[in-house]
ROKEVO-158461 format. One record per residue: residue number from 1; residue in three letters; chain; x, y, z of N, C-alpha, C, O, CB in turn. Coordinates in pm, 1 decimal, always signed. Glycine has a CB too. Example, Ala and Ser with C-alpha at 12.3 -4.5 7.8 and 13.67 -1.06 7.14 Angstrom:
BEGIN
[1 'ALA' 'A' [+1319.0 -569.0 +780.0] [+1230.0 -450.0 +780.0] [+1320.0 -330.0 +780.0] [+1423.6 -331.9 +846.5] [+1130.8 -447.3 +904.6]] [2 'SER' 'A' [+1285.0 -225.0 +708.0] [+1367.0 -106.0 +714.0] [+1290.0 +3.0 +787.0] [+1340.9 +113.8 +803.9] [+1408.4 -59.8 +572.5]] 
END
This chain:
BEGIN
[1 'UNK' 'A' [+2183.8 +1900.2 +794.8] [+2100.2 +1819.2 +882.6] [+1958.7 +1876.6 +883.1] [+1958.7 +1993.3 +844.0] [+2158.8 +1814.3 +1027.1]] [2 'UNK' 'A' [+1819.4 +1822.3 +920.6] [+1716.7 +1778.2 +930.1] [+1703.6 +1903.0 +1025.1] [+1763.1 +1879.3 +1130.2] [+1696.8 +1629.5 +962.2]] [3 'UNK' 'A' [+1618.0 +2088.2 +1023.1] [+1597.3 +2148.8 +1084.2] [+1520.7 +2086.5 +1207.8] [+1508.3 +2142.3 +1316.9] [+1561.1 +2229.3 +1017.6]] [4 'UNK' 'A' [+1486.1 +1999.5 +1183.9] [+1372.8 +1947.9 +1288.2] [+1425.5 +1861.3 +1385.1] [+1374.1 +1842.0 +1495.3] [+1256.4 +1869.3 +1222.0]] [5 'UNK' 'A' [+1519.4 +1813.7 +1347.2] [+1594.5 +1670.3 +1358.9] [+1665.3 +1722.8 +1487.3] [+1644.5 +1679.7 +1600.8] [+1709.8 +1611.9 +1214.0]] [6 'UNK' 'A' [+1746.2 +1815.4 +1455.4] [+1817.8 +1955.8 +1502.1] [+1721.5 +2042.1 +1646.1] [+1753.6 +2082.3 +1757.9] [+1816.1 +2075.3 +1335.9]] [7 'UNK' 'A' [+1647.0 +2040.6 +1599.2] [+1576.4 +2126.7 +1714.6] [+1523.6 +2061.8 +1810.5] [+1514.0 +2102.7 +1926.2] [+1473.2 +2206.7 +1675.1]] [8 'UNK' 'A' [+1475.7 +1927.7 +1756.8] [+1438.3 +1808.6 +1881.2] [+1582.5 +1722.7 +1938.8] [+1583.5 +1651.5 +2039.2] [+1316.9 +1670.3 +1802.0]] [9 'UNK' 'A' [+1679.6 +1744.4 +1864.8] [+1799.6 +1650.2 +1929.0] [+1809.8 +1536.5 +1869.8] [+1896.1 +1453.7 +1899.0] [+1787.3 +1613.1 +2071.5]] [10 'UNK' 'A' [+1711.9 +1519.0 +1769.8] [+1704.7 +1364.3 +1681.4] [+1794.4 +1302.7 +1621.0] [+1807.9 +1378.0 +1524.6] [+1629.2 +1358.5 +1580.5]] [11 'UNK' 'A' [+1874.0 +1212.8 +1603.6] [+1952.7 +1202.8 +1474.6] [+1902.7 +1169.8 +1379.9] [+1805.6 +1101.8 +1412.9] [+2043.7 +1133.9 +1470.7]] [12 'UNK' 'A' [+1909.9 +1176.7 +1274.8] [+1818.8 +1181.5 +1143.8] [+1775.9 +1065.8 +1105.5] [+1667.8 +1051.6 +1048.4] [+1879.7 +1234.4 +1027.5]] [13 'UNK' 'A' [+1884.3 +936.5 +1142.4] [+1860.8 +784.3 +1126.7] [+1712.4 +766.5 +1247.6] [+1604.3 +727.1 +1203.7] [+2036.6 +677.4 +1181.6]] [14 'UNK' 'A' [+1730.6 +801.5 +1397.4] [+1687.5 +793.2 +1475.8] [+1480.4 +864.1 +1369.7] [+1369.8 +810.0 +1371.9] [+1802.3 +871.4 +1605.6]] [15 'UNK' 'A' [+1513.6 +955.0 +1321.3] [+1414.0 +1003.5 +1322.5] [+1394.2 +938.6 +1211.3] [+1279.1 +978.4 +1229.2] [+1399.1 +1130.8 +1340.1]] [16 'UNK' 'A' [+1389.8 +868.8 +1098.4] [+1351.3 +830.6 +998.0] [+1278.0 +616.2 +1056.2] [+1193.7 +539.4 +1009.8] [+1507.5 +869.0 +877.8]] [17 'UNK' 'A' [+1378.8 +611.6 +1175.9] [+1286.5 +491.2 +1182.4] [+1163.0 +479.9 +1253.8] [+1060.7 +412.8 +1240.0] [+1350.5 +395.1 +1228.2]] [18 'UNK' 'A' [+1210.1 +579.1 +1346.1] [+1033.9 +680.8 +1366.5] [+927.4 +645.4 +1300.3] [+829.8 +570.9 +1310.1] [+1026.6 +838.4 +1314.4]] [19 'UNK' 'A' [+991.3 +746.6 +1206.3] [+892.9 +756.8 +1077.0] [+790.1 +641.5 +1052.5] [+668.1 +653.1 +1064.2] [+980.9 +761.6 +944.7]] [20 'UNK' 'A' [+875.2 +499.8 +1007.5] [+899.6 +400.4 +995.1] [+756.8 +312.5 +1051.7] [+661.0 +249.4 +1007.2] [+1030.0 +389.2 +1052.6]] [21 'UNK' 'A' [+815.5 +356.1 +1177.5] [+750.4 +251.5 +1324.1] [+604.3 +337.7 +1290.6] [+509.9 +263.3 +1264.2] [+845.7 +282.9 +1547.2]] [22 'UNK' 'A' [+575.3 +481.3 +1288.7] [+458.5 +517.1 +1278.1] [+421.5 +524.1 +1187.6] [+359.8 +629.5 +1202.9] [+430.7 +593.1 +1318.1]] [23 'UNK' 'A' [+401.7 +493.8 +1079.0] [+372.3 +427.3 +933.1] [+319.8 +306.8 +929.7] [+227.3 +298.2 +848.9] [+485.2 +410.6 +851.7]] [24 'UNK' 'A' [+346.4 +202.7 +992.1] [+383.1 +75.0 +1010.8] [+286.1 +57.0 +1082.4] [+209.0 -28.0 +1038.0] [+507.8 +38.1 +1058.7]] [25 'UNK' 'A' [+240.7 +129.6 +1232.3] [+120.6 +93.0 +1334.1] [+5.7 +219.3 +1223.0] [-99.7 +155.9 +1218.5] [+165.9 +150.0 +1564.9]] [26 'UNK' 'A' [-3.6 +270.9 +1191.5] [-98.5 +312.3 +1099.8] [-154.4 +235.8 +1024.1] [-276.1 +223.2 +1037.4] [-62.9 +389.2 +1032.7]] [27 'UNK' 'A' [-83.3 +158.1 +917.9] [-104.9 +69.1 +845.4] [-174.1 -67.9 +885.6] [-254.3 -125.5 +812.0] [-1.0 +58.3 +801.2]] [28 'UNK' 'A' [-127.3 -122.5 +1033.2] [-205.4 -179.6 +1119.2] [-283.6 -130.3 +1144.2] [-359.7 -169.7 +1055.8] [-174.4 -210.9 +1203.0]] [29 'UNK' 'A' [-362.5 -37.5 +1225.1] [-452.1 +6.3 +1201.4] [-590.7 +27.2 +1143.4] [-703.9 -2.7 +1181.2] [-416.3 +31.1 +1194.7]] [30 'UNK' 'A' [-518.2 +116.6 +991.6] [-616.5 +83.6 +896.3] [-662.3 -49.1 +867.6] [-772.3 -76.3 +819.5] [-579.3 +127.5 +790.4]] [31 'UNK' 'A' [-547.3 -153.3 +908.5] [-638.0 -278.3 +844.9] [-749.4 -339.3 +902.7] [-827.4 -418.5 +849.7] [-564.6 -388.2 +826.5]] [32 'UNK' 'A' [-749.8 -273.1 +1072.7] [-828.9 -364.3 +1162.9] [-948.7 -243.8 +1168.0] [-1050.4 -257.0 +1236.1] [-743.0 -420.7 +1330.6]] [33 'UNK' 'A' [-924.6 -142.9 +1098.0] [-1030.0 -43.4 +1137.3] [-1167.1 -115.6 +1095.9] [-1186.7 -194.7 +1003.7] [-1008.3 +108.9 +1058.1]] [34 'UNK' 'A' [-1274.7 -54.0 +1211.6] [-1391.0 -113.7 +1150.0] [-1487.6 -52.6 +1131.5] [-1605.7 -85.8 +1142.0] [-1433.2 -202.8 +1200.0]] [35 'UNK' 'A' [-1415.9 +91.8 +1087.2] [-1509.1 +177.2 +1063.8] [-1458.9 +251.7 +915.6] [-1340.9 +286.1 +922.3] [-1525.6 +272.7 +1196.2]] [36 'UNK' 'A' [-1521.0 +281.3 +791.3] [-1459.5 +290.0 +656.9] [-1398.3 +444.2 +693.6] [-1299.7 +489.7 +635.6] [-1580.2 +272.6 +508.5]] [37 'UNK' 'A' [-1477.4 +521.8 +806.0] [-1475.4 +679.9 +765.8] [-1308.7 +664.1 +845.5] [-1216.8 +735.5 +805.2] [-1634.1 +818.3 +853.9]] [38 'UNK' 'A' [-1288.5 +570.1 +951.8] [-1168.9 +609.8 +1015.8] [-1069.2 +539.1 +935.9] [-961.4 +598.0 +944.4] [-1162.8 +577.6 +1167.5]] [39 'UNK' 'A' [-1062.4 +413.6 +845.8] [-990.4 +393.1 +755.8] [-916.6 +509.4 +644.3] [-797.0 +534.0 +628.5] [-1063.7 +310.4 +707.3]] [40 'UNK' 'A' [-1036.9 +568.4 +576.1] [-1064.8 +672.5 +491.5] [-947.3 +769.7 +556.2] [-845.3 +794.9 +492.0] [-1231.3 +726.5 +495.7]] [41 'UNK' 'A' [-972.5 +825.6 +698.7] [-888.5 +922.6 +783.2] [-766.6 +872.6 +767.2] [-687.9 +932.4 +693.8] [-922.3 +936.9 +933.1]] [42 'UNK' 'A' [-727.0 +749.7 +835.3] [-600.6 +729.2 +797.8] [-474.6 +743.2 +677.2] [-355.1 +769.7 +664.1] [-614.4 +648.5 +816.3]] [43 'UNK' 'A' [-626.8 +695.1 +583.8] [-491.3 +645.0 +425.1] [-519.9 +828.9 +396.6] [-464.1 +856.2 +290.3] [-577.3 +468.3 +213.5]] [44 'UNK' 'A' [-576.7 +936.7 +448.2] [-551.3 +1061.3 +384.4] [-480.1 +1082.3 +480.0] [-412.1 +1174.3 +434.6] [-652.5 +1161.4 +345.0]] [45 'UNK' 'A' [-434.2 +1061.3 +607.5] [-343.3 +1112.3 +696.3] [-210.2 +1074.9 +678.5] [-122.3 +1136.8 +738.4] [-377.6 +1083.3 +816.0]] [46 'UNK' 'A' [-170.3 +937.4 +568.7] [-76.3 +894.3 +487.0] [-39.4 +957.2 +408.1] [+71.3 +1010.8 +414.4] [-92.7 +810.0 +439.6]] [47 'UNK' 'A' [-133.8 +973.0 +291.9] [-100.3 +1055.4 +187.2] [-25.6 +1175.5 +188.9] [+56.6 +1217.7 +107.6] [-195.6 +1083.2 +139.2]] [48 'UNK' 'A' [-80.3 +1238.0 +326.2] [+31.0 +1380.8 +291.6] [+131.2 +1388.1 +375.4] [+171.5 +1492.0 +427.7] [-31.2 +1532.5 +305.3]] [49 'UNK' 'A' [+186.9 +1248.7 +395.4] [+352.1 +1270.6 +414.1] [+387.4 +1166.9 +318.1] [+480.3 +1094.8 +354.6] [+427.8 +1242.9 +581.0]] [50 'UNK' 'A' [+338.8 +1142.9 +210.5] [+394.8 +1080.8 +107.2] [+374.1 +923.9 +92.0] [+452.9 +855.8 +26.4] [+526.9 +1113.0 +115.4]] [51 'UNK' 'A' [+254.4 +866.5 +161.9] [+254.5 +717.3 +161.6] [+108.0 +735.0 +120.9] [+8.3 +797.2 +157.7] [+298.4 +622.7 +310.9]] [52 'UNK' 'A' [+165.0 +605.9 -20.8] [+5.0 +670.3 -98.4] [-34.6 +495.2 -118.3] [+42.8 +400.8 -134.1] [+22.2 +802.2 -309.7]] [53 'UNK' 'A' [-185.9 +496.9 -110.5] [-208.1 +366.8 -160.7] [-217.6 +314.0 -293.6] [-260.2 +378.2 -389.6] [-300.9 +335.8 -117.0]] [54 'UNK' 'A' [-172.6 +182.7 -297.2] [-117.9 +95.7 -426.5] [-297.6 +5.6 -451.4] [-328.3 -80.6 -369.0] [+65.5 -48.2 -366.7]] [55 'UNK' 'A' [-378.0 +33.2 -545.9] [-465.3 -44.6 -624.8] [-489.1 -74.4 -743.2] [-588.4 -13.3 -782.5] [-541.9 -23.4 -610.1]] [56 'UNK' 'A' [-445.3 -139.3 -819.1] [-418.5 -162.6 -948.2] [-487.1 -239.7 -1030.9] [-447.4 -328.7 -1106.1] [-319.4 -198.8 -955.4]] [57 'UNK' 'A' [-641.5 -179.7 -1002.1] [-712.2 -279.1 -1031.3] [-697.6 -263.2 -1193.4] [-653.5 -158.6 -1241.0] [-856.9 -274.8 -962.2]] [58 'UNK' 'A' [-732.2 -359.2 -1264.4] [-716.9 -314.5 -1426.4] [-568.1 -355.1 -1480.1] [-539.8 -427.1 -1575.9] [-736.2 -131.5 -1447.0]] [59 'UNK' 'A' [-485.6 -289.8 -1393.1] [-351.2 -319.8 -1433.0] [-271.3 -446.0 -1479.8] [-289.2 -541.0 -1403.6] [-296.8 -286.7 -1345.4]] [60 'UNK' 'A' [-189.5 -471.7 -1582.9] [-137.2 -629.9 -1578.0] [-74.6 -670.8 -1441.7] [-6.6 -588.8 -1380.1] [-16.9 -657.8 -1694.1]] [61 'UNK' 'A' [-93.3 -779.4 -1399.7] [-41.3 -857.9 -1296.9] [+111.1 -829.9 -1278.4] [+134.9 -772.7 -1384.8] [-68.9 -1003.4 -1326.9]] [62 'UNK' 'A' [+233.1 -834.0 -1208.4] [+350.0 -820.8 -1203.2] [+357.3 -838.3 -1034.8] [+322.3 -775.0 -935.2] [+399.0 -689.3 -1278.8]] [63 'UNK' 'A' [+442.4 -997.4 -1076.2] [+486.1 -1058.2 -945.1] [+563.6 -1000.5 -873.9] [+581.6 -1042.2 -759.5] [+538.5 -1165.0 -951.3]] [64 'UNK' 'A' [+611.0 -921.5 -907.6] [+717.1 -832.2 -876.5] [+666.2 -712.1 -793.6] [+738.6 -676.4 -700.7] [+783.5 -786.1 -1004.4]] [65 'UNK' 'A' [+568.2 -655.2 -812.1] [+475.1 -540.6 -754.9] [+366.4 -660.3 -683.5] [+306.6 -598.8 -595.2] [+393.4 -413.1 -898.6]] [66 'UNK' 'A' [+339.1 -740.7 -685.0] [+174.5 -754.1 -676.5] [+222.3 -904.2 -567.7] [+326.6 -966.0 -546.4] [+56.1 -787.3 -878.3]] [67 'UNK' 'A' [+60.0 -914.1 -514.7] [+78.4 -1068.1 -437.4] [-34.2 -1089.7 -476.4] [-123.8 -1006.9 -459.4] [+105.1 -1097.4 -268.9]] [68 'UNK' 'A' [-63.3 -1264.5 -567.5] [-176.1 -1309.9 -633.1] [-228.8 -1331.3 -497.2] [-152.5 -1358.8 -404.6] [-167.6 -1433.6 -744.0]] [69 'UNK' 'A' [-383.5 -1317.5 -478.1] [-481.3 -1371.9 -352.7] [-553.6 -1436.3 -403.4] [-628.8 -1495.6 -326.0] [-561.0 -1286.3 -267.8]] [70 'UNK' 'A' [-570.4 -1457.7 -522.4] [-644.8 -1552.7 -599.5] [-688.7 -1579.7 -690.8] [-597.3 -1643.0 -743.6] [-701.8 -1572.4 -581.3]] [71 'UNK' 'A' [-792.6 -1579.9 -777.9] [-814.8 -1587.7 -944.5] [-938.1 -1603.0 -952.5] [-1003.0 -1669.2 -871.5] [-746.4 -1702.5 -1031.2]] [72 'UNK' 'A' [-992.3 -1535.2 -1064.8] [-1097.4 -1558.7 -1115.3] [-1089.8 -1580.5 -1270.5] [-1003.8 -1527.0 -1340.5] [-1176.1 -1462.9 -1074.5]] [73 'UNK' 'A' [-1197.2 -1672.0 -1322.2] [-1232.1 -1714.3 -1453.3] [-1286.8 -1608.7 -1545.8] [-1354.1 -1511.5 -1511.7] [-1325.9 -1818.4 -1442.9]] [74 'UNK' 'A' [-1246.2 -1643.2 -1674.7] [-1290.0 -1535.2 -1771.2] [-1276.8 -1572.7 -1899.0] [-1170.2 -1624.1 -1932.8] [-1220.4 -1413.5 -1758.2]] [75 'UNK' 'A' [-1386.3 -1553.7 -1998.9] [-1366.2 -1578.8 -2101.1] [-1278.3 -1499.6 -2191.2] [-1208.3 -1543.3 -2282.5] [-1462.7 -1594.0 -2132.5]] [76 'UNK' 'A' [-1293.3 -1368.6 -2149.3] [-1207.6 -1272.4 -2239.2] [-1064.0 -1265.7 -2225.8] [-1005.7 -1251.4 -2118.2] [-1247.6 -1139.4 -2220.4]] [77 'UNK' 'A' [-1003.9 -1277.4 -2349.4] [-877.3 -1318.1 -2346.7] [-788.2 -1190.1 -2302.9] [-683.8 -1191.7 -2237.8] [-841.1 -1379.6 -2484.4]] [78 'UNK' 'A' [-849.8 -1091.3 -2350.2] [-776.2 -974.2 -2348.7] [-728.1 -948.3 -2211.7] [-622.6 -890.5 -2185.6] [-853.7 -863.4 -2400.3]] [79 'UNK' 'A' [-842.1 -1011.3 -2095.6] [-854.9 -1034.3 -1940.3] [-755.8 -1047.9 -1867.9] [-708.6 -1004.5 -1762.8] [-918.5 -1135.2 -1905.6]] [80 'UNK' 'A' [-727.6 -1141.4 -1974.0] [-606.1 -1249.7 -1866.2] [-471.4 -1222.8 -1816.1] [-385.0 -1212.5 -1903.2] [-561.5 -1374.8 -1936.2]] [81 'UNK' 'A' [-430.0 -1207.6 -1678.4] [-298.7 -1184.7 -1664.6] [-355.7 -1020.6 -1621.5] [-273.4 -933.9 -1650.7] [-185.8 -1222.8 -1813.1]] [82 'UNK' 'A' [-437.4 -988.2 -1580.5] [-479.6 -845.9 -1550.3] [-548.5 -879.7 -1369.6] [-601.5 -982.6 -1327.8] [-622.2 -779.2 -1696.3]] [83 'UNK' 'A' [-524.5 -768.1 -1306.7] [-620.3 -732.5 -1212.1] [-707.0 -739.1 -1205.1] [-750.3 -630.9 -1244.6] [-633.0 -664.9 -1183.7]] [84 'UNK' 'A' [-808.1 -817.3 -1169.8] [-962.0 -829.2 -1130.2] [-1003.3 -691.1 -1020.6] [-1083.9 -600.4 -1041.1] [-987.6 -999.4 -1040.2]] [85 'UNK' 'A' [-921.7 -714.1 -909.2] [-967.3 -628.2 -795.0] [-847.7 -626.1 -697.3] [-759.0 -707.9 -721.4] [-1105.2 -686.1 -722.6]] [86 'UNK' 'A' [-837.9 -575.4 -630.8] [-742.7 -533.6 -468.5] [-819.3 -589.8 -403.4] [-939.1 -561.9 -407.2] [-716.4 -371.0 -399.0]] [87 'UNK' 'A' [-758.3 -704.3 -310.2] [-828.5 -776.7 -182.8] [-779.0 -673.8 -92.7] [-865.8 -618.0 -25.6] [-780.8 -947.1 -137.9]] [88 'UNK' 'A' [-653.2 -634.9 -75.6] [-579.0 -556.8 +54.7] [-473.9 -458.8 -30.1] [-381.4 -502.7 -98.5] [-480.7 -682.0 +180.0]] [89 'UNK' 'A' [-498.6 -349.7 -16.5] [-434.8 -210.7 -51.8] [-268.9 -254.5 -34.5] [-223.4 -339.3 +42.2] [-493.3 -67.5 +69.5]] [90 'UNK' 'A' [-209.1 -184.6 -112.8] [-44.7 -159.3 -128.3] [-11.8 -57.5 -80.4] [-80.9 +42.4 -100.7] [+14.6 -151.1 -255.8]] [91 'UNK' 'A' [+92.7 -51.4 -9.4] [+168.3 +141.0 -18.8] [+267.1 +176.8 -35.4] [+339.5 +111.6 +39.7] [+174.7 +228.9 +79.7]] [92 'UNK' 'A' [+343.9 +268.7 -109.4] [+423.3 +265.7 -128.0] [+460.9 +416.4 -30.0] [+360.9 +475.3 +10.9] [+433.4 +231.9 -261.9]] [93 'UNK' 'A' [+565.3 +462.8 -1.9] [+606.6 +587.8 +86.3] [+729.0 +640.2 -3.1] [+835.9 +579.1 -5.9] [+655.9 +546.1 +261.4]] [94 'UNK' 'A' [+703.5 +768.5 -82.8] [+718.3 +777.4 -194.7] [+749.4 +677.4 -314.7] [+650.1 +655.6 -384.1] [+781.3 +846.5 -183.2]] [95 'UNK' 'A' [+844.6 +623.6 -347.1] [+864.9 +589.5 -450.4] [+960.8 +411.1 -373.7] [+1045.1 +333.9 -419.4] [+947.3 +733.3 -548.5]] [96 'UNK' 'A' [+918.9 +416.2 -303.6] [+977.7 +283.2 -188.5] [+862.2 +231.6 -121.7] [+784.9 +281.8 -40.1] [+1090.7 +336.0 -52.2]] [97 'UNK' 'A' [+873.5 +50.4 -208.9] [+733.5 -30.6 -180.9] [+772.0 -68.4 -39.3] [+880.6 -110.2 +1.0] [+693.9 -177.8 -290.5]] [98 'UNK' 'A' [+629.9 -38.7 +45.7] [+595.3 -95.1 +190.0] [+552.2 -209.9 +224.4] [+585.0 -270.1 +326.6] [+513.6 -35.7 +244.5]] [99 'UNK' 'A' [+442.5 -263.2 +103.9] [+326.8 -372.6 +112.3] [+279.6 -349.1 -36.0] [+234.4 -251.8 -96.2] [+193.2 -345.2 +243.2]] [100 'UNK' 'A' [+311.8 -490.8 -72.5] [+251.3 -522.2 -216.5] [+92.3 -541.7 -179.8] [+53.4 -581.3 -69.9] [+326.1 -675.8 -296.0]] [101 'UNK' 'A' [+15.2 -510.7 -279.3] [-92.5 -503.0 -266.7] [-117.3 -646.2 -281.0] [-25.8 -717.3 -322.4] [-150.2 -410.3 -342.9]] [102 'UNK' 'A' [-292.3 -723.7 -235.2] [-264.3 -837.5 -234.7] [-401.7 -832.8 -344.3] [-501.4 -768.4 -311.7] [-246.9 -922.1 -84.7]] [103 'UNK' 'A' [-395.3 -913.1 -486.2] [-502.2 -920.3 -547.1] [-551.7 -1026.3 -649.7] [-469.2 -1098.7 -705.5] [-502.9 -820.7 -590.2]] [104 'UNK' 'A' [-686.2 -1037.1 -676.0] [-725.7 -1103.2 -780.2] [-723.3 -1098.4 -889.7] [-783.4 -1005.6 -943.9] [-794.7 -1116.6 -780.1]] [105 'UNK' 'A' [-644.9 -1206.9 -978.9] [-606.4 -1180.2 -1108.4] [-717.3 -1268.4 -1238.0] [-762.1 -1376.4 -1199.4] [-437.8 -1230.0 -1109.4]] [106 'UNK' 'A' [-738.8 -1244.0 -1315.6] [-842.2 -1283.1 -1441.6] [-715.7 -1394.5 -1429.7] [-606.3 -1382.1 -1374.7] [-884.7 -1159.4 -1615.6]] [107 'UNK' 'A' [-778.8 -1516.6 -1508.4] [-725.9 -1644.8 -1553.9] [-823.0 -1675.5 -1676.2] [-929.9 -1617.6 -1695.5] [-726.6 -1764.6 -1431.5]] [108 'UNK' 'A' [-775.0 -1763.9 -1746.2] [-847.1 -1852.0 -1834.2] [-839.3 -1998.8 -1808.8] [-885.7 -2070.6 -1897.4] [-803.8 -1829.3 -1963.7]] [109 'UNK' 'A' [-790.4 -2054.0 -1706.4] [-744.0 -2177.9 -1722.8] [-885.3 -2239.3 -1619.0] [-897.3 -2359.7 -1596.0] [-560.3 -2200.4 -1669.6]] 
END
């Protein structure tokens, strides 16, 4: 069991949705922050318990990871079906997606 878990009386389920719930109002948070430096604070106050942000800009598109927010035109073919930009950050908390990132993808059509 969870030394910590243990010393506060937690049960480990109990303490992992914790976790969860304060992850979750963070993430709220950051979104309404309206200040970049306290945003900034947050997603590094994420990072080092393991919830890192998802931006993929560049990356091929994958519906599966990604939520299209919209499209932009492009002549270059090589473009297409790629990341333009991150409208709204992703996170994942280690290796377990939280929020697909939401972004703009190159098109040709």
């Amino acid at each position: 069991m969870d030394p910590v878990a243990l010393a506060s009386g937690i049960e480990p389920e109990q303490a992992l949705a914790d976790r969860h719930a304060l992850i979750q109002l963070c993430l709220y948070a950051m979104d309404r922050a309206h200040s970049d430096g306290v945003a900034e604070r947050i997603e590094k106050g994420l990072a080092a318990i393991g919830v890192h942000a998802l931006r993929p800009d560049g990356a091929r598109f994958d519906p599966a990871q990604h939520e299209a927010g919209g499209a932009v035109r492009t002549e270059d073919a090589r473009l297409e079906g790629t990341v333009a930009e991150t409208e709204v950050p992703g996170f994942v908390d280690h290796d377990r997606l939280l929020r697909a990132p939401v972004v703009t993808v190159y098109t040709r059509r």
